[in-house]
N, C-alpha and C positions, 0 to 999 in steps of 0.2 A: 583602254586608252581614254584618258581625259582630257574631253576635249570642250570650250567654250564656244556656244553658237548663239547665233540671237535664233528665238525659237527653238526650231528643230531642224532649220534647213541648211543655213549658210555660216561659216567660220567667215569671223574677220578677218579682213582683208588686210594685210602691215607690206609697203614695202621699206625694204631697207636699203638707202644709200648709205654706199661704201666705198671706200677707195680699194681699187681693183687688185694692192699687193694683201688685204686682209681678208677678200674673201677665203683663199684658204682656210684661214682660220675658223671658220664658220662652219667647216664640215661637222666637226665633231660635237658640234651643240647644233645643228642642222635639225636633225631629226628631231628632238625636241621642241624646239622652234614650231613643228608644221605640227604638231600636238597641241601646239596653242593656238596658231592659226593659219591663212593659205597667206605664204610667204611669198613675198617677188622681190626679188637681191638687183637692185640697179648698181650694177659697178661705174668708176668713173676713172681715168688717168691725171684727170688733171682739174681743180679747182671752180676752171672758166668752166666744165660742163655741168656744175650743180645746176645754175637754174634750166636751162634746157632737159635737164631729168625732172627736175620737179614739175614743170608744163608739161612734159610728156609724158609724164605719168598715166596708170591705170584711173578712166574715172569713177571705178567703184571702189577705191580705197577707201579705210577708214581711219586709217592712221599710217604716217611715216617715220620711221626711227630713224636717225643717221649715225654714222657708224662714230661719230666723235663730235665734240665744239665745232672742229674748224670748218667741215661742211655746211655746219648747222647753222654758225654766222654768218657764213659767206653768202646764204640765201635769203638769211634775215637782211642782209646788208642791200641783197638785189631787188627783193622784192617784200613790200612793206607787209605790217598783219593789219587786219584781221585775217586769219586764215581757214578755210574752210575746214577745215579736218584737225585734228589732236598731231601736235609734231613732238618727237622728245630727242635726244641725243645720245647715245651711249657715253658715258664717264668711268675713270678709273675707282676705286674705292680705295681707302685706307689699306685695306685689306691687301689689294691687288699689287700697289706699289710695297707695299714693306715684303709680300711673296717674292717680288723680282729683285730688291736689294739682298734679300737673304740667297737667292740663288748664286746672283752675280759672286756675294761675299763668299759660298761654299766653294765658287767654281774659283777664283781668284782672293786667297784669305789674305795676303798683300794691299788688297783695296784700300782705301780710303775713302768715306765718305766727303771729305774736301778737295779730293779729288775725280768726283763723279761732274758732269751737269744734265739737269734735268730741264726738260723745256716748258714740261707742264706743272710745274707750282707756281702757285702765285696767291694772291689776296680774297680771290673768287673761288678758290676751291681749299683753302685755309691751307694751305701749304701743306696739305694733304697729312696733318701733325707734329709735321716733320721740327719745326721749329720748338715747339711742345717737347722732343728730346733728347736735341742735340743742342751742345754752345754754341753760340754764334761763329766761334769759330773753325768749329769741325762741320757747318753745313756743305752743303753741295753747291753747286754754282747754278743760280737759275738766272730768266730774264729779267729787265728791270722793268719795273709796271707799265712803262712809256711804251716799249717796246709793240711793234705789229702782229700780235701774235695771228691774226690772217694774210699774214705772206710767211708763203715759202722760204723765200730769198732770207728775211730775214732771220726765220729762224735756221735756216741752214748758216748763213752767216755766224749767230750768235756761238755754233759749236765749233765752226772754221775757227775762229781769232782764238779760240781757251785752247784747241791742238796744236793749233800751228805757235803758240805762247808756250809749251809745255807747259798748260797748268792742271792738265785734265790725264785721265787714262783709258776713260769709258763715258761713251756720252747717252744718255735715254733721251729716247724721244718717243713720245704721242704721236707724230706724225710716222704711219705706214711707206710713205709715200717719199722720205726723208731718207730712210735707210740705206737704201742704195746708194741716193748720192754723195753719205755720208761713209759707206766701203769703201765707195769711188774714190774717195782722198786719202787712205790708209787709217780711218776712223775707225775704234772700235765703239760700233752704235750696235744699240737693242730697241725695239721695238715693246713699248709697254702698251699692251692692249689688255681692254675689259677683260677678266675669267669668265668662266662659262657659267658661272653661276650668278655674276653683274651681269652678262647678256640675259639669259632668263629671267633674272628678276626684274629688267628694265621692261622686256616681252609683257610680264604677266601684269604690271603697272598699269599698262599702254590701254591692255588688253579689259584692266577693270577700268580703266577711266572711259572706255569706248563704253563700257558696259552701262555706266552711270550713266553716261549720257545720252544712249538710246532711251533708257531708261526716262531719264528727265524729259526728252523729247515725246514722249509717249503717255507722261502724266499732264493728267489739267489741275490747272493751277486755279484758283477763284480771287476774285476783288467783289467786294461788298462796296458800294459808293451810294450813298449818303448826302442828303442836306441836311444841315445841321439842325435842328428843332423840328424836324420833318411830321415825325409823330403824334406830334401837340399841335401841331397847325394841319393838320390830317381830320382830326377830330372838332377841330373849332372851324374852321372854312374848307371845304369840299370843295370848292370850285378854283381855288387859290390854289390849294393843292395840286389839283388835276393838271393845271398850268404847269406847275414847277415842275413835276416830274416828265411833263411831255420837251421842257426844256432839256432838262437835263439828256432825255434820251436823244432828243435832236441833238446837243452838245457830244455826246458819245459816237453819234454816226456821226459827225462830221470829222473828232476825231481820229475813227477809222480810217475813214476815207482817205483824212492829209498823211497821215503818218506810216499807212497802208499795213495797220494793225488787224487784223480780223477778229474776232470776238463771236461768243453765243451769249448775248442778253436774254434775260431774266427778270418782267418785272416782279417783284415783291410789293407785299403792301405799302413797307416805308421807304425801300432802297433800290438799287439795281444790282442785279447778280452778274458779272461780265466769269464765261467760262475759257483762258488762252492758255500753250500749251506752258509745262512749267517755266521750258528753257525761254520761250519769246519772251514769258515773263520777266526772266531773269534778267535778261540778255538785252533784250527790247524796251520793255516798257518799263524796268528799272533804273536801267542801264549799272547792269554790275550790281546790284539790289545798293543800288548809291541816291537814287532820286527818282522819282516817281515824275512821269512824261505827262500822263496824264490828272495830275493834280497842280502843276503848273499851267495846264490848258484850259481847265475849267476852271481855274483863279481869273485867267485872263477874258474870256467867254463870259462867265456870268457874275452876277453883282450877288452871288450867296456862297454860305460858308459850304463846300462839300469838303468831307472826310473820305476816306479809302481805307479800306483792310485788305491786305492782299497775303492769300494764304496756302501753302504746300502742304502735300502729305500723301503717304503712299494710295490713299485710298481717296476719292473725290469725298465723302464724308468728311474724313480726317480736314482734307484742304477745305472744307465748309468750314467745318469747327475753326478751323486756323483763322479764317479770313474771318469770321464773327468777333471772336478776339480780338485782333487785331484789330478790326474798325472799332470797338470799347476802347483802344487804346489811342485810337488817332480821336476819339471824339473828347477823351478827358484833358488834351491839350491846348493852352490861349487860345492856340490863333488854327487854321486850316490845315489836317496833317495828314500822312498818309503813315501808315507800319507794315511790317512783314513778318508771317511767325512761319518759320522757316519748319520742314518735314521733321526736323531735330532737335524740334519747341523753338531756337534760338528765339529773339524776339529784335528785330530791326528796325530801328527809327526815332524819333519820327526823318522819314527820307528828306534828304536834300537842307537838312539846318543844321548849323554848329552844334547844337545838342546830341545829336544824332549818338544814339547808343547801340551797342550791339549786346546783346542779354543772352548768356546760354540758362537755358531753364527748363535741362535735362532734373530728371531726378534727383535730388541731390539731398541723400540724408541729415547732412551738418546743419545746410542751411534752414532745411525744416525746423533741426533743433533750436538752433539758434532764433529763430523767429518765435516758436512758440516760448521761449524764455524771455525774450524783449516785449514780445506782443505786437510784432506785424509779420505780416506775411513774408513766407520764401521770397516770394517774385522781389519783395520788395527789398530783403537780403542782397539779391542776384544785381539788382540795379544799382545799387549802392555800390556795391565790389566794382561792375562795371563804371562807373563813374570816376572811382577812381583810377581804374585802370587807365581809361581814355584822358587823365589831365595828369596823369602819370606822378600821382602825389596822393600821402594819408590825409591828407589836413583838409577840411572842406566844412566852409559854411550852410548855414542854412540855405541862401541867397543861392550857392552850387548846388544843394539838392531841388530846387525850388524850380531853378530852370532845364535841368536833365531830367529830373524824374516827369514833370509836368503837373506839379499841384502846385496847391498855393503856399504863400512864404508861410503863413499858419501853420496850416499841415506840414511842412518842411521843418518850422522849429517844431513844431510835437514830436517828429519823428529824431530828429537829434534829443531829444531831451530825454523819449523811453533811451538811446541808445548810453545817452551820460549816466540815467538811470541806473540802469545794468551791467555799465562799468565796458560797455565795447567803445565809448567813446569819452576824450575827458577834454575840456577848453585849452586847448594848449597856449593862446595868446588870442590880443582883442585888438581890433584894428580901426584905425578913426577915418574913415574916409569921409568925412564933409566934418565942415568947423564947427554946424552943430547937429545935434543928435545923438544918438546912445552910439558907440563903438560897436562892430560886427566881433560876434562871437568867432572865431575859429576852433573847430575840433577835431583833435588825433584822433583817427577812426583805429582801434585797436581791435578789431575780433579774434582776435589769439590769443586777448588779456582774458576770455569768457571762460566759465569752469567747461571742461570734459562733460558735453552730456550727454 
């Protein structure tokens, strides 16, 4: 039996809300299910009891699936997130809906697909392809986008008026819970639920995202903080020094203290080593790795420049390594900056500015090539791609590399010119922004024009 535990002791804990006509259906991927983890099925009759199962829930869960959207909003609706635990929703797949029109069509070869209607297609679930290959005029009859698709009422409504119209002959519905009252009018309704292999695969999802994030919970993440010129004024005044860095460290406890961050500080000779777990990191003193909490506090707090490097990796080494990095990155920039070089190299930052890049700088053979053909480095490749990715255009001056990358306009026009050089970039047009002075180069960044190397 394969089975997922944290350690050796406990299976995660999933329960699943359901509306109580689908548990059935559960039986026969049941077993499976408690293979992946220790399972608890909260059935429910009617809508209004979502959030009263979610409050009364087990509190050593670690994840809740729900058996469809409609449950899954109706809680989002009652009760706001952040929420404490991983929640997901079972969904139909492509796969699942085109299995049930082909059955219906074996079982009734008469059908019509213009004479079907569906309650779950729409714009949020791409009409599940459907539009992709039929005419507009052979599609099915679904909702219009306006429509409540969290009330009952109205989606039982929506199949009432197309029967009672003769425009329909068979109605699907997502809603378990629908069926009945949809027999109850002489409706011929079906019930489209997940397959057993979209239930498992949503399981074992759930099951690695809980995984990760024990995981994440579990790792220390590292910050490198930094005053700027620290090193050189270390070596010429000793007593000036001793000062600054006992600021800073008082600056760091107080920001604990307000923001009720905890930390394991570390002085170094030139810096502070702050030890928090990855995810607070993330989560906390990042917020969403979007801006750094504490390099906006110590801007405000004291009259000097500090840097931050803040760094992950599977191993406290690796997040050393990281966060060293990363501070070489926040210190090459004008003005006070903080970075993040993610477990997965990304490179993030500088946090909380319009420049704000995000750098994957995994391994990547081409881009070695290409750099050693141009004559700058990969990183520097990887940043340039990103740049353009993030203003969502080829064309970019030096003035654009100047202020994402964080070097000077110099170095910025050097770096376009190996690239005009080498034919990955060529002037595409010249732009006069003030009445006098030389015109702004712009250049098509072309790295596709580059030979095969």
């Amino acid at each position: 039996m394969n089975t997922r535990k944290i350690g050796r002791e406990r299976m995660f804990k999933i329960a699943f809300i359901v509306a109580e006509h689908s548990v059935k259906r559960l039986k026969q991927v049941q077993e499976k299910l408690e293979q992946l983890c220790e399972l608890t099925v909260l059935p429910y009759r009617s809508l209004d009891e979502i959030t009263t199962l979610y409050l009364s829930r087990p509190m050593t869960l670690d994840a809740i699936i729900f058996g469809g959207e409609l449950s899954y909003l109706t809680l989002h609706k009652e009760i706001k997130g952040p929420y404490s635990l991983p929640m997901k929703h079972l969904d139909v797949t492509e796969h699942d809906f085109y299995k049930l029109m082909f059955q219906a069509h074996s079982a009734h070869p008469e059908l019509r697909s213009q004479r079907i209607a569906v309650d779950c297609l729409g714009q949020d679930n791409g009409f599940l392809g459907i539009k992709e290959i039929l005419q507009p005029e052979l599609l099915p009859y679904m909702p219009e986008e306006h429509v409540n698709r969290l009330s009952y009422d109205d989606m039982l409504r929506f199949h009432l008026e197309l029967w009672e119209q003769g425009k329909v002959d068979l109605s699907v519905t997502r809603y378990s819970n629908l069926v009945h009252k949809l027999t109850e009018h002489g409706i011929n309704a079906v019930h489209l639920f997940p397959s057993d292999n979209t239930i498992l695969e949503t399981f074992r999802n759930t099951v690695g995202e809980i995984e990760r994030l024990h995981m994440k919970a579990n790792r220390t993440a590292v910050g490198h903080v930094q005053v700027q010129g620290f090193h050189k004024l270390r070596e010429q005044d000793e007593p000036e020094s001793a000062l600054i860095m006992a600021m800073l460290h008082k600056a760091l406890l107080t920001f604990s203290r307000e923001e009720e961050l905890p930390f394991v500080a570390q002085k170094h000779a030139d810096f502070f080593e702050l030890l928090v777990s990855q995810q607070e990191m993330e989560e906390k003193w990042t917020g969403g790795l979007a801006h750094c909490k504490l390099q906006a506090f110590l801007n405000y707090q004291l009259s000097l420049r500090v840097d931050i490097g803040w760094g992950a990796g599977e191993t406290l080494y690796k997040a050393r390594f990281h966060a060293q990095n990363a501070l070489t990155l926040a210190k090459r920039q004008p003005l006070s900056s903080s970075f993040i070089v993610m477990e997965d190299d990304r490179i993030l930052g500088p946090l909380g500015e319009s420049n704000h890049l995000e750098v994957s700088y995994a391994h990547d053979p081409q881009a070695e090539a290409w750099g050693r053909y141009i004559g700058i480095s990969p990183l520097q490749i990887h940043k340039i791609i990103s740049v353009m990715n993030k203003l969502q255009r080829d064309e970019l001056s030096a003035q654009d590399l100047a202020l994402h990358l964080g070097v000077t306009l110099r170095n910025a026009n050097r770096i376009m010119n190996l690239l005009a050089e080498k034919g990955a970039a060529n002037v595409s047009y010249q732009k006069q922004e003030k009445l006098r002075g030389r015109p702004t180069k712009i250049y098509k960044l072309q790295f596709d024009k580059l030979p095969v190397l």
